[in-house]
Backbone as CSV, one residue per row, in Angstrom:
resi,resn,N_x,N_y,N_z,CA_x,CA_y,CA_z,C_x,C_y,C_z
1,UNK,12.686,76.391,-130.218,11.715,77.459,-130.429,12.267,78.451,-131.433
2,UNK,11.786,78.576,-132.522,12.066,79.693,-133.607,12.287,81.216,-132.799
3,UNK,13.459,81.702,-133.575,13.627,83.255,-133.126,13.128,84.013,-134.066
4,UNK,12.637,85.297,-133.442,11.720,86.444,-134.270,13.310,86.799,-134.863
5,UNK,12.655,86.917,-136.227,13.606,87.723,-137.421,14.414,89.097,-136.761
6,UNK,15.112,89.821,-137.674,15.576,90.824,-137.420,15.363,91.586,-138.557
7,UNK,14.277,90.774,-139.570,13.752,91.509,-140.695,11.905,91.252,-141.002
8,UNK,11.411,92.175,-140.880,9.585,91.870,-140.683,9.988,90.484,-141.619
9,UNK,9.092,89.576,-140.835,8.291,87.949,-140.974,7.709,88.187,-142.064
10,UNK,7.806,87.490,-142.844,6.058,87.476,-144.154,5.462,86.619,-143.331
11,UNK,3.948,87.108,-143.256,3.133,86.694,-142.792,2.403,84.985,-143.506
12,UNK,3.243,84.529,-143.372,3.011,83.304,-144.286,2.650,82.196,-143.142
13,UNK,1.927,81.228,-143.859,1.869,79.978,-143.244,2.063,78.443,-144.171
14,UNK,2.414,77.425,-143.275,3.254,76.287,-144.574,2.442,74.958,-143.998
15,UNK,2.416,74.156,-145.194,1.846,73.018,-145.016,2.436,71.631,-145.417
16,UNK,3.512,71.296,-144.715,5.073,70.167,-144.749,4.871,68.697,-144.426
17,UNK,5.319,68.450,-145.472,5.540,67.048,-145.254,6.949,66.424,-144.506
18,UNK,7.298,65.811,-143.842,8.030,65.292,-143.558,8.390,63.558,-143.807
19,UNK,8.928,62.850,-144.565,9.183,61.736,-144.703,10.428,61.095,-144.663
20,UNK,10.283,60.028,-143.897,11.340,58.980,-143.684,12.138,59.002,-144.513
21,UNK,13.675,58.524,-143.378,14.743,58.586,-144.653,14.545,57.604,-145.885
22,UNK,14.343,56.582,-145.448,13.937,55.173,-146.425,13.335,56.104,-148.040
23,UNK,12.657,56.798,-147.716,11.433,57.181,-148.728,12.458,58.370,-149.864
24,UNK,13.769,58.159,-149.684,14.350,58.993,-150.830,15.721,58.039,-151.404
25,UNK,16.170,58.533,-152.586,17.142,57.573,-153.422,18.295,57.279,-152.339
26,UNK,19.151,56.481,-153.077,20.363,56.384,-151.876,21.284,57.878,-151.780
27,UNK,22.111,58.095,-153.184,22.761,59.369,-152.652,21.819,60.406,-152.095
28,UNK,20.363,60.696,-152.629,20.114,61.824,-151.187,19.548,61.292,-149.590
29,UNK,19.653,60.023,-149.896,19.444,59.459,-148.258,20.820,59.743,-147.517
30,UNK,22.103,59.540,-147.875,23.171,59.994,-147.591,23.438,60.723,-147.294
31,UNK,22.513,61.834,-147.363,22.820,63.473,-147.574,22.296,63.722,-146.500
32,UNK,21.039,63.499,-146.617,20.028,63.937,-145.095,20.512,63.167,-144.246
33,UNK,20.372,61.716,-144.207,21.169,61.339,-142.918,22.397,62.068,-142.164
34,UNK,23.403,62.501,-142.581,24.929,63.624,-142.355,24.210,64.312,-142.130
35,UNK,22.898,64.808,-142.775,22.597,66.464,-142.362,21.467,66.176,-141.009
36,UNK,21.172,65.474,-140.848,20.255,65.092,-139.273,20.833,65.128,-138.562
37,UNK,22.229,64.539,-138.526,23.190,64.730,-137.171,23.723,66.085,-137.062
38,UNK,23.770,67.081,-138.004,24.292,68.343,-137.458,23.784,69.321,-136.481
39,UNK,24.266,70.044,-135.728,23.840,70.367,-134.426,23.019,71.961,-135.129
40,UNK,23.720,72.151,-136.251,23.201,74.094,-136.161,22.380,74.005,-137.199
41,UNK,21.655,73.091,-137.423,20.094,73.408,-138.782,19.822,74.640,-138.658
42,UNK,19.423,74.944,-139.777,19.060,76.346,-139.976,17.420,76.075,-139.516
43,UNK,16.642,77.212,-139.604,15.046,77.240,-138.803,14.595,77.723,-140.272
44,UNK,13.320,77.621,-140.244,12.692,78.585,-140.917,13.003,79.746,-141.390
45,UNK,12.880,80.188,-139.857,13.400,81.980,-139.800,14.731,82.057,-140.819
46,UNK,15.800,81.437,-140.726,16.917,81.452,-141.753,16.588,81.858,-143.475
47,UNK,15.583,80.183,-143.760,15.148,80.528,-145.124,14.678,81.492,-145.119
48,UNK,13.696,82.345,-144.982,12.931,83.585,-144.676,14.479,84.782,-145.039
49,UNK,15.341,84.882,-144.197,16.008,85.622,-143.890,16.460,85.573,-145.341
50,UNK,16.967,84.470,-145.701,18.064,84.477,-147.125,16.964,84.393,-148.043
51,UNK,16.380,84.398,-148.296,15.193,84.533,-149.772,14.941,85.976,-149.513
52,UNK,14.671,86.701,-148.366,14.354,88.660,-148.314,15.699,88.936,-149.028
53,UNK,16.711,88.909,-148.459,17.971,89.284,-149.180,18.809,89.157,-150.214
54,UNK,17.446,87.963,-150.925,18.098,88.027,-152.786,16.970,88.715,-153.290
55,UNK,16.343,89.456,-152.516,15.392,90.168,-152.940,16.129,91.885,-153.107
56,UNK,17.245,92.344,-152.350,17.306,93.259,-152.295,18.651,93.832,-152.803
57,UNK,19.139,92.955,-153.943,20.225,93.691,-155.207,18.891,93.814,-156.134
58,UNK,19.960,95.027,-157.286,19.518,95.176,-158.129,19.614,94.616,-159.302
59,UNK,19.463,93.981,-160.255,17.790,93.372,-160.361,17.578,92.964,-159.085
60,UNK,16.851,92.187,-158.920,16.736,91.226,-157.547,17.020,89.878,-157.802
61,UNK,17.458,88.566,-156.899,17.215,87.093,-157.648,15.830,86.988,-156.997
62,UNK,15.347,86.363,-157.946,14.066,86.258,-158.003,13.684,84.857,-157.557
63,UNK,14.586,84.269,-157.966,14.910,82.553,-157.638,16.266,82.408,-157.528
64,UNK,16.397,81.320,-156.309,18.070,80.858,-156.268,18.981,80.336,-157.366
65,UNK,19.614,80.803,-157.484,20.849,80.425,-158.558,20.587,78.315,-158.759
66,UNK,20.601,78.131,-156.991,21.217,76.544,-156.641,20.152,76.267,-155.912
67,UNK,19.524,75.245,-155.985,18.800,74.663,-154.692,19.045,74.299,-153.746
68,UNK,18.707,74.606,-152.995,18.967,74.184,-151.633,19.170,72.756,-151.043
69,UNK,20.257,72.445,-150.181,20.515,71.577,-149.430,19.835,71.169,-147.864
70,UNK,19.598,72.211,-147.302,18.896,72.266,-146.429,17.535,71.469,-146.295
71,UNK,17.228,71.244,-144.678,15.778,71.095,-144.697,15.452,70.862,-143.431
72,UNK,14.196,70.875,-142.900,13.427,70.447,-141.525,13.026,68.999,-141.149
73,UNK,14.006,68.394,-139.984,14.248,67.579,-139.321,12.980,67.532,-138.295
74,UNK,12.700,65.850,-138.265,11.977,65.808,-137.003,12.069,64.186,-136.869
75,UNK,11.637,63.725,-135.527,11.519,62.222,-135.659,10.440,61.765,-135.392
76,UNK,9.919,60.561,-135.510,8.380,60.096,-135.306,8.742,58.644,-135.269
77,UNK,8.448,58.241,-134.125,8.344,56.890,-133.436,10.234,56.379,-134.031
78,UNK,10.686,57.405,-133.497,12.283,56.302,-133.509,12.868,56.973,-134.954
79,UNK,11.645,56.800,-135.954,12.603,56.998,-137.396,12.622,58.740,-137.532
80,UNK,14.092,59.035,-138.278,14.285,60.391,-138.757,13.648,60.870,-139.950
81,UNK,12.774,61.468,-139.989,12.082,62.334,-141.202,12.593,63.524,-141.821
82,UNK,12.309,63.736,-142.926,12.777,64.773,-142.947,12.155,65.822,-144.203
83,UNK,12.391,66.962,-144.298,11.221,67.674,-145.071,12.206,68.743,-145.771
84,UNK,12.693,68.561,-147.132,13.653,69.253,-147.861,12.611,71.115,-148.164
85,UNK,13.668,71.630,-148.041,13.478,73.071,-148.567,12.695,73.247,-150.008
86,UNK,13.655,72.514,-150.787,13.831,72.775,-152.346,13.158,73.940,-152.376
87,UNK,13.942,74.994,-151.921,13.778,76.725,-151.966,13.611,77.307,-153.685
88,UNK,13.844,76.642,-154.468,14.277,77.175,-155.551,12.961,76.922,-156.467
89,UNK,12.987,75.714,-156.398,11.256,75.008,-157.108,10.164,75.475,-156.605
90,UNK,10.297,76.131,-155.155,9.523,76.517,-154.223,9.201,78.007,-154.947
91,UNK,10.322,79.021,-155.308,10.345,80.036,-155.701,10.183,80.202,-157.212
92,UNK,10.020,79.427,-158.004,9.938,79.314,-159.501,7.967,79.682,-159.376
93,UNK,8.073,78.572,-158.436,6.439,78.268,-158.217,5.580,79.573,-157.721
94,UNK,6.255,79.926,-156.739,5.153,81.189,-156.424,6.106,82.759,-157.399
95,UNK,6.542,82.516,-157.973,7.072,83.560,-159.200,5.700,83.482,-160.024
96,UNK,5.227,82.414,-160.344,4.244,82.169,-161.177,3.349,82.425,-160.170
97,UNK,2.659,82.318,-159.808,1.484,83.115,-158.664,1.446,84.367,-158.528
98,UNK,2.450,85.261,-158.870,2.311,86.206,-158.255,1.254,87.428,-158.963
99,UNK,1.344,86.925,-160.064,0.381,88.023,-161.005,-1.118,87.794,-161.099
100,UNK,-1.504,86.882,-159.931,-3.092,86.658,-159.178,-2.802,87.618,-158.254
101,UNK,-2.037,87.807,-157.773,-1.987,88.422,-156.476,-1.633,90.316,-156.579
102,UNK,-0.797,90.741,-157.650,-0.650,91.737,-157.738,-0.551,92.474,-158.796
103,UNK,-1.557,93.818,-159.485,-1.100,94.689,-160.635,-0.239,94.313,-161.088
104,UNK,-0.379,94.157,-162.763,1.204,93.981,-163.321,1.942,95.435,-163.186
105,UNK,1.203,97.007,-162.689,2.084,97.857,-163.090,3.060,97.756,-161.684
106,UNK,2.709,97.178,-160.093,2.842,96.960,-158.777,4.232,95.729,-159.166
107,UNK,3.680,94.734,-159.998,4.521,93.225,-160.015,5.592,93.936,-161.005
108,UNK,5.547,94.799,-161.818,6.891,94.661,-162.292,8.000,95.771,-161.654
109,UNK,7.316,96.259,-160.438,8.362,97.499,-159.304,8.582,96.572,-158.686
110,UNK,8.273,95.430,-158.249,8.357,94.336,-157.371,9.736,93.861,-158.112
111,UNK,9.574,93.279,-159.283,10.644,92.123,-159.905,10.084,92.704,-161.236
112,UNK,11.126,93.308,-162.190,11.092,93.305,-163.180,10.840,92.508,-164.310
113,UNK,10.041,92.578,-165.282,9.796,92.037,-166.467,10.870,90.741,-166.899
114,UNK,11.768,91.549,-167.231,13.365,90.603,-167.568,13.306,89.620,-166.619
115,UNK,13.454,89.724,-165.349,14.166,89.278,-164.621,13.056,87.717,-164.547
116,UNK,11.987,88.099,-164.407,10.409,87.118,-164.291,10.636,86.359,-165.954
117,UNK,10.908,87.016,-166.986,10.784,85.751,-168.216,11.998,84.795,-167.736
118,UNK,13.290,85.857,-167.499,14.133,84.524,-167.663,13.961,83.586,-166.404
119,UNK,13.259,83.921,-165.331,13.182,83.018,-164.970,12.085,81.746,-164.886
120,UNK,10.649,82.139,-165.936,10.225,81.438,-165.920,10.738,80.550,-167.418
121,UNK,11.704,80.807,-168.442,12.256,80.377,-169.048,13.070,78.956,-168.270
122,UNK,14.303,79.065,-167.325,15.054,78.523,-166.612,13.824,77.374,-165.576
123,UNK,12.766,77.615,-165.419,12.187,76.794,-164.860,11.662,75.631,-166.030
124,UNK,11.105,76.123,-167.190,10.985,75.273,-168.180,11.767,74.345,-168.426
125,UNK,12.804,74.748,-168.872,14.053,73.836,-168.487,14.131,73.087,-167.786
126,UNK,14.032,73.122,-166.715,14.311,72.287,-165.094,13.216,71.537,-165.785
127,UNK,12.168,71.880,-165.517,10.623,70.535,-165.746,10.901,69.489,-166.673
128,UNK,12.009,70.011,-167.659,11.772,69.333,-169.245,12.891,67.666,-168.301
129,UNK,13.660,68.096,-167.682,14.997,67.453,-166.989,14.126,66.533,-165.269
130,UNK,12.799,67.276,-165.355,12.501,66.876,-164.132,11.046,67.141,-163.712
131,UNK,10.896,66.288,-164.798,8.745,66.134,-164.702,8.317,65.605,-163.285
132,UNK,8.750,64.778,-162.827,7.644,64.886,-161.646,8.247,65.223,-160.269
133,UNK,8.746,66.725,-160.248,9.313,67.334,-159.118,8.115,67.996,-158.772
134,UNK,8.046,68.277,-157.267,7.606,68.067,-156.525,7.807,68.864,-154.869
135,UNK,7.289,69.741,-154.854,7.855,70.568,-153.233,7.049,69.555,-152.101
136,UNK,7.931,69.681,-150.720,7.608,68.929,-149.789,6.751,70.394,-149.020
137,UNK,6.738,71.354,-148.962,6.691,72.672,-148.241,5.453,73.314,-149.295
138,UNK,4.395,73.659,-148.902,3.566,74.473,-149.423,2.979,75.582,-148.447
139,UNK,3.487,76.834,-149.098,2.996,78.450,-148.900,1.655,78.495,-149.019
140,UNK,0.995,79.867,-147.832,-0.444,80.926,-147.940,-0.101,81.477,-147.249
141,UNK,-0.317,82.702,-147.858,-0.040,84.542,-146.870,-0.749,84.940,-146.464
142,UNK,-1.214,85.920,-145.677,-2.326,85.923,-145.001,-3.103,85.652,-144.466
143,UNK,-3.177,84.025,-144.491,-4.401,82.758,-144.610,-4.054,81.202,-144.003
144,UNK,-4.320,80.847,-143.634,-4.621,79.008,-143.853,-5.440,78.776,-144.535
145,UNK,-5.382,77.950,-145.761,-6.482,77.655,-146.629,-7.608,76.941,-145.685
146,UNK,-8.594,77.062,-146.001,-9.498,76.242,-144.687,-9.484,74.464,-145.449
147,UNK,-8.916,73.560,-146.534,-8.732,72.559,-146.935,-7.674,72.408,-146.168
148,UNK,-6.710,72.960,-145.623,-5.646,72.802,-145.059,-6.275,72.031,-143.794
149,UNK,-6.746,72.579,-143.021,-7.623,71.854,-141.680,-8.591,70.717,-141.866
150,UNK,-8.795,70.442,-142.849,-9.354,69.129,-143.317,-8.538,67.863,-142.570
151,UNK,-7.107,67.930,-143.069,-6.238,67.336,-142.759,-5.566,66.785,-141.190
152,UNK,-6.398,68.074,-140.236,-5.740,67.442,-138.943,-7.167,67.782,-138.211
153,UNK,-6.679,67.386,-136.889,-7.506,67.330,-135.813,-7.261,67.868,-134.548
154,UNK,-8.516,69.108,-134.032,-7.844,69.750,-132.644,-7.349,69.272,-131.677
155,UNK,-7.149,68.025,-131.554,-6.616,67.057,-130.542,-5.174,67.007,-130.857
156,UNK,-4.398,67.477,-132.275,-3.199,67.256,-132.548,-2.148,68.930,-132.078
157,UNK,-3.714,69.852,-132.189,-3.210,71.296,-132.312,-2.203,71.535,-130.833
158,UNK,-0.689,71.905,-131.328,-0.049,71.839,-130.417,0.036,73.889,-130.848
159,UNK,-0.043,74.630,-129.068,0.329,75.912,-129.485,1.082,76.253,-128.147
160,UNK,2.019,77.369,-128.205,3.244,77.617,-127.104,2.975,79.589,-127.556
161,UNK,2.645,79.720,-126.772,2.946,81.329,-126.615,3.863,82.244,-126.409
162,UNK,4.816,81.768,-126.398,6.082,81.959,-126.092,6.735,82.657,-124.596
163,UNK,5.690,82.557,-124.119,5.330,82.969,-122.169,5.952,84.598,-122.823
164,UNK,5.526,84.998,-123.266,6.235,86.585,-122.810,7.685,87.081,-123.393
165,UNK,8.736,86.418,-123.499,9.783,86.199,-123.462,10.106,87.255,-124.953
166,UNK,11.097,88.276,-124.899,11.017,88.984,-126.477,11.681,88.417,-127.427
167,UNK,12.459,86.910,-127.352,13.366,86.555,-128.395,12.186,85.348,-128.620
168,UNK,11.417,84.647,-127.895,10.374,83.778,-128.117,9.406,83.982,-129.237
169,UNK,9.024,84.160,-130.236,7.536,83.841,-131.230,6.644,82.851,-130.715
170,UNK,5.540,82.973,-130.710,4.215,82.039,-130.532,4.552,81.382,-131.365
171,UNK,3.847,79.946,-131.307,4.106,78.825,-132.233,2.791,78.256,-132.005
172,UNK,1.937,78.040,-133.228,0.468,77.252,-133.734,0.990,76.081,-134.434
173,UNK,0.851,74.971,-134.511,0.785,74.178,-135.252,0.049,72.853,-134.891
174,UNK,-0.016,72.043,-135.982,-0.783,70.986,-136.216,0.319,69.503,-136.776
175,UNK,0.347,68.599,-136.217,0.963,67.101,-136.881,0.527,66.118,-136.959
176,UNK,-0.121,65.685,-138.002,-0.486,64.294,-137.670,-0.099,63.087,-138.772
177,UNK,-0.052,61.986,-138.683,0.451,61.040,-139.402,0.022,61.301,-141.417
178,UNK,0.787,60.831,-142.017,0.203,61.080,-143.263,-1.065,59.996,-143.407
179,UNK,-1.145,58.816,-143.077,-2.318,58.140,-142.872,-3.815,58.728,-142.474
180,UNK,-3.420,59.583,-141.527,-4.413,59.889,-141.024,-5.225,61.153,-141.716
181,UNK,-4.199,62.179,-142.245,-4.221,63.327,-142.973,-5.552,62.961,-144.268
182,UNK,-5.079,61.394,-145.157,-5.309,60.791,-146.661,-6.726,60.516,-146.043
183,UNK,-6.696,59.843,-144.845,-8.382,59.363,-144.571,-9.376,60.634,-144.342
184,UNK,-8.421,61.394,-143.619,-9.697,62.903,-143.121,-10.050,63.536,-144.624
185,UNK,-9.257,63.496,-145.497,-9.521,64.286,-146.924,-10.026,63.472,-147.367
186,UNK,-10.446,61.860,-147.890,-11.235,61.474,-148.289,-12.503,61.455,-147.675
187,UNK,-13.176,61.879,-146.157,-14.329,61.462,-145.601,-14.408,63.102,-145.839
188,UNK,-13.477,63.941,-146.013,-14.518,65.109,-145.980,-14.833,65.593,-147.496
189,UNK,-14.123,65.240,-148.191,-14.416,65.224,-150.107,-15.559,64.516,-150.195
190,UNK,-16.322,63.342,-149.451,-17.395,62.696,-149.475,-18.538,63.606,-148.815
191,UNK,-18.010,64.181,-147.609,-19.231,65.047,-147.390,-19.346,65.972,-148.091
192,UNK,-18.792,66.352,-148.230,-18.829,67.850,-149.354,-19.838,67.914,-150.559
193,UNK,-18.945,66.535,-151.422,-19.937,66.482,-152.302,-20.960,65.540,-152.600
194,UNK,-21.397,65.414,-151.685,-22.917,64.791,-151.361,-23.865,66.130,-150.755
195,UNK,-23.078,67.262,-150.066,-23.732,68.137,-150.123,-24.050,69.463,-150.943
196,UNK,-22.462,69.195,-151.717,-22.506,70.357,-152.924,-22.194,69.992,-154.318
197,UNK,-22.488,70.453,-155.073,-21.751,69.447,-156.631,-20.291,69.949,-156.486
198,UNK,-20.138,71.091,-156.303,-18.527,71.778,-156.785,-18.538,73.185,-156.266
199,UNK,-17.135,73.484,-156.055,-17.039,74.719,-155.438,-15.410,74.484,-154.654
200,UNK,-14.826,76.098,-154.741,-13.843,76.166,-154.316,-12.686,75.353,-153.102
201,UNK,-13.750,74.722,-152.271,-13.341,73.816,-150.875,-12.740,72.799,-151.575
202,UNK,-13.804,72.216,-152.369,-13.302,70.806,-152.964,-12.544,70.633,-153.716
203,UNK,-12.208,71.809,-154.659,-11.446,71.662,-155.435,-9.725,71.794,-154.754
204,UNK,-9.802,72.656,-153.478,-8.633,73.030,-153.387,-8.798,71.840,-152.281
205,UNK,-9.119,70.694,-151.585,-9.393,69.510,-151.140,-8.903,68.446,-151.840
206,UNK,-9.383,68.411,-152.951,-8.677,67.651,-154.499,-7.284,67.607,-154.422
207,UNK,-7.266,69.290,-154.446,-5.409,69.160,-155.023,-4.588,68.688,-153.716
208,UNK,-5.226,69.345,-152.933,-4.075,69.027,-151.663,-4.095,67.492,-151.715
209,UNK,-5.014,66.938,-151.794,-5.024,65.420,-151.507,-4.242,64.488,-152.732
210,UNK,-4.299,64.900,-153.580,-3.039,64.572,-155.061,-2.009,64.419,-154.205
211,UNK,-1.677,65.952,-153.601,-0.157,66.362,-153.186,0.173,64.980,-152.400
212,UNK,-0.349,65.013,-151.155,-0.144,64.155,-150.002,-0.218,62.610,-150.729
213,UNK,-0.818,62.678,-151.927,-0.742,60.517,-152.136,0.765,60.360,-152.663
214,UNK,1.614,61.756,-153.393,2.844,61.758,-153.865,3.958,61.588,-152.753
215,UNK,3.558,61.478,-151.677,4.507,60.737,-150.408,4.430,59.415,-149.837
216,UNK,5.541,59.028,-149.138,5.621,57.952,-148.409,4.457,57.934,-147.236
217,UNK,3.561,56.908,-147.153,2.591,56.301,-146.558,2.919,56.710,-144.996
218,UNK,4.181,56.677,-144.819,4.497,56.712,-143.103,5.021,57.961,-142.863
219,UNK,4.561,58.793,-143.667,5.360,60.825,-143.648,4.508,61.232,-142.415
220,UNK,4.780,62.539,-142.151,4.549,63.032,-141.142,3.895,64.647,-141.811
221,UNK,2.940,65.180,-141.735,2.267,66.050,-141.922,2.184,67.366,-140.734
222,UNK,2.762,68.639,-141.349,2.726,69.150,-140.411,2.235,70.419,-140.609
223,UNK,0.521,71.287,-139.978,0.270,72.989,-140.484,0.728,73.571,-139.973
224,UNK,1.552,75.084,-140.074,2.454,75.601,-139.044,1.611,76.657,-139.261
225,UNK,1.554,77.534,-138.181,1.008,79.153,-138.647,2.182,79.952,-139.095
226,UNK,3.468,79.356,-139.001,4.284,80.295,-138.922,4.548,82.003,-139.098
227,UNK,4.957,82.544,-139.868,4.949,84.010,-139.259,3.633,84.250,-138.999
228,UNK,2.700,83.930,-139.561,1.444,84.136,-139.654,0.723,84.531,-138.058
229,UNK,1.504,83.880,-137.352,1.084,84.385,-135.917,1.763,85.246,-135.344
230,UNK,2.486,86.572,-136.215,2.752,87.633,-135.762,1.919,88.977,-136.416
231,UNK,0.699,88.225,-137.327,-0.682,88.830,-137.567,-1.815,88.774,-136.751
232,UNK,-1.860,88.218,-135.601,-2.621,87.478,-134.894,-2.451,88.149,-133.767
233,UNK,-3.367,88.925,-132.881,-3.250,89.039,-131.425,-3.075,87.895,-130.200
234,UNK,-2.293,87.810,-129.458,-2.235,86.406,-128.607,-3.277,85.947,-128.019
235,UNK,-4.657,86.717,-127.815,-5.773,86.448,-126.946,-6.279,85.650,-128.278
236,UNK,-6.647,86.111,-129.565,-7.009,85.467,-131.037,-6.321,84.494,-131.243
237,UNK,-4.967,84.437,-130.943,-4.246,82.984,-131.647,-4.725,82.395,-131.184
238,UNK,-4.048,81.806,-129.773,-4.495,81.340,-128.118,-5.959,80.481,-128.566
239,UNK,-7.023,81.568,-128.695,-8.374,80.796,-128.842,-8.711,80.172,-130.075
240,UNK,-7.487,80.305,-131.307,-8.214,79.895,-133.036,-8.385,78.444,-132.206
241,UNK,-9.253,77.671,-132.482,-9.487,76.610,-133.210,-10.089,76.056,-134.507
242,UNK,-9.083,76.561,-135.380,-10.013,76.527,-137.074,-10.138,74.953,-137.668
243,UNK,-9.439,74.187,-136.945,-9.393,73.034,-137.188,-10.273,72.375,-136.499
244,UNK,-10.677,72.789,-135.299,-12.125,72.315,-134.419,-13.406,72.424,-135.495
245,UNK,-14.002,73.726,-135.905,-14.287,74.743,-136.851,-15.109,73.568,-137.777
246,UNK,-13.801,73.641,-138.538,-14.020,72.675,-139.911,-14.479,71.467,-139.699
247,UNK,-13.771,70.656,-138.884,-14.580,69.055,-138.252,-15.951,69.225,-138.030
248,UNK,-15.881,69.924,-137.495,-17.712,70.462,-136.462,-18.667,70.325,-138.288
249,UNK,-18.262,71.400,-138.949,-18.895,72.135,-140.220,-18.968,70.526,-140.974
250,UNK,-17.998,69.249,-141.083,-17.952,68.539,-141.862,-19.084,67.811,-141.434
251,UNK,-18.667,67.382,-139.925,-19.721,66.269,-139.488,-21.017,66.673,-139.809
252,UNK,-21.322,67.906,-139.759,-22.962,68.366,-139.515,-23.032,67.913,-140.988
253,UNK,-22.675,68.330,-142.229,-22.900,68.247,-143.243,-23.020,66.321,-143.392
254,UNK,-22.298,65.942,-143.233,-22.345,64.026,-143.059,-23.665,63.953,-142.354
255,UNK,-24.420,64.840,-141.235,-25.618,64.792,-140.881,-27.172,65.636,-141.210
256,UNK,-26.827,66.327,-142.689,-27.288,66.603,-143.486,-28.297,67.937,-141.975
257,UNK,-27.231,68.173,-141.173,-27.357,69.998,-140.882,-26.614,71.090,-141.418
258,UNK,-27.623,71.634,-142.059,-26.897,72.492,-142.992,-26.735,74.192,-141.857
259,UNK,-27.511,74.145,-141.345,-27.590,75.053,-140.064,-26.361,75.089,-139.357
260,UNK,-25.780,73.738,-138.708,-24.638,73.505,-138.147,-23.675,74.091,-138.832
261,UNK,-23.324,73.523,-140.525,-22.444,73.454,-140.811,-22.433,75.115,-141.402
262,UNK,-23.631,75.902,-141.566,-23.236,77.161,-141.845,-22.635,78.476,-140.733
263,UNK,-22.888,77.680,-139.520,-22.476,78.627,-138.669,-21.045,78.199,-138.514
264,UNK,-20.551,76.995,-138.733,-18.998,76.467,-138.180,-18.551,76.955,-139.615
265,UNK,-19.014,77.230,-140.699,-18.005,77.760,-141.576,-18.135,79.347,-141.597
266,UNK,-19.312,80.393,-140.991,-19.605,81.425,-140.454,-18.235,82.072,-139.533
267,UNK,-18.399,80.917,-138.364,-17.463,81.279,-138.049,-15.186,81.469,-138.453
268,UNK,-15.714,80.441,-139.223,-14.085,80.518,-139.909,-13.735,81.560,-141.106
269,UNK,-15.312,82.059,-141.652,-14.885,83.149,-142.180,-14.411,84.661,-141.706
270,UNK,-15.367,84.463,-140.825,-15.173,85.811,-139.602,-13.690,85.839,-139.234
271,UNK,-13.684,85.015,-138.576,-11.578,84.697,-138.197,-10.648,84.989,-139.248
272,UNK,-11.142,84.801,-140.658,-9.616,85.147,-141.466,-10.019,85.844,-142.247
273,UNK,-11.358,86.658,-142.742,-11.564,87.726,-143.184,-10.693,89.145,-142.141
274,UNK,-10.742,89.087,-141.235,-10.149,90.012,-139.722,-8.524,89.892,-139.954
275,UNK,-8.209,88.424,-140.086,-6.718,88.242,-140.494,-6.326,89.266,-141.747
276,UNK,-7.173,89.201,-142.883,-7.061,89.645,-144.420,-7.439,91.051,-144.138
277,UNK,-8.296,91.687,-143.541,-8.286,92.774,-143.498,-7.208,93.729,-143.013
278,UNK,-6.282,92.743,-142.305,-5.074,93.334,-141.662,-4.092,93.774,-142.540
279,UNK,-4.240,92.936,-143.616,-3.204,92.890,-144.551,-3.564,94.638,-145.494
280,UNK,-5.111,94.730,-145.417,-5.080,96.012,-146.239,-4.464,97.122,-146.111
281,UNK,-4.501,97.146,-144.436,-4.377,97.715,-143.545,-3.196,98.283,-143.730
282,UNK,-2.064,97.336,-144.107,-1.062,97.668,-144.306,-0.520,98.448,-145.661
């Protein structure tokens, strides 16, 4: 069970792949294998911890010097999976995002000018050495993309409240086979657009579904709410089913109720507009 930080959570949530050792070269199969047997993996909460704190010299690092070795372990039917950090590609990537998200006069008190060219300079680089890299781990703050729930099914939604306990965090999440993930995004890209020509769902449906064909067939897919459910009241977490939600909204649309499907997406806006408003709040 993840421990609450000792530095505010970003309210983030991640959308991980996990794949078999088989499914990487030999020297980094070598690597993860040694690193599956170690007893003290770092959590989440860790990365979290060490990415706030290259945040807080002056300049700041904006991105890691080194990529990370690390990553999130799990097993599925016998075989060891496993789901690399690559903290660094991870952070190049939302470096570049960030100026959707905030004033440039806000983004450059954040991370200075300098500090943002050279590092989107140093990422150029990397790409030129390493075109089809690739994060196993994909970020949203505030949010679950609602394409994200495309992908699983409330029957998979595993959630733990952490009974009370003050070193405990609630835990939301979702796992289901990568097989199963590739089929739900193709039957709901079919309903969609048989009911709409185009529009934001599908497109961000599209990409995710690119992402997921760039893995091994037998990966393991996993939505976490992570910090994200320390935005969340426990009576609200407890009851989300946004992944119920979306199924409901797809099928009706496959049954050409548009009634159905406007109230099941009615309701998923209501739920994370309330989430987002929190954020103003702040």
């Amino acid at each position: 069970m993840p421990k609450v930080s000792s530095v505010i959570v970003p309210y983030a949530a991640y959308l991980r792949v996990y794949e078999p050792l088989a499914a990487f070269p030999d020297e980094e199969r070598a690597h993860w294998t040694r690193y599956a047997r170690r007893p003290d993996r770092p959590s989440y909460q860790d990365e979290l911890r060490r990415s706030l704190a290259d945040l807080l010299p002056t300049p700041p690092v904006a991105v890691p010097v080194h990529e990370s070795a690390d990553a999130f372990v799990t097993e599925v039917d016998g075989v060891v999976c496993v789901c690399p950090w690559r903290t660094r590609l991870r952070g190049w990537q939302a470096l570049g995002d960030l100026a959707e998200d905030f004033p440039e006069p806000v983004l450059d008190a954040l991370i200075p000018p300098v500090v943002r060219r050279q590092s989107a300079q140093d990422y150029e680089r990397w790409l030129e050495r390493n075109p089809d890299a690739r994060p196993w781990i994909r970020t949203a703050t505030w949010q679950v993309p609602i394409n994200w729930f495309v992908l699983v099914s409330d029957a998979e939604r595993e959630y733990d409240g952490g009974d009370g306990a003050p070193a405990a965090a609630p835990v939301l999440r979702y796992r289901t086979p990568m097989v199963q993930a590739r089929r739900r995004v193709a039957r709901g890209l079919r309903a969609l657009r048989e009911a709409v020509d185009e529009g934001p769902l599908i497109d961000g449906l599209v990409d995710v579904g690119r992402w997921l064909e760039e893995f091994h067939p037998r990966s393991l897919v996993e939505l976490d709410y992570g910090g994200l459910v320390h935005a969340l009241p426990a009576g609200e977490l407890e009851a989300d089913h946004s992944a119920a939600d979306v199924a409901e909204g797809i099928e009706a649309l496959r049954h050409g109720d548009g009634v159905a499907a406007g109230a099941a997406y009615g309701r998923l806006v209501e739920r994370w507009r309330a989430v987002r408003d929190r954020r103003s709040a702040n």
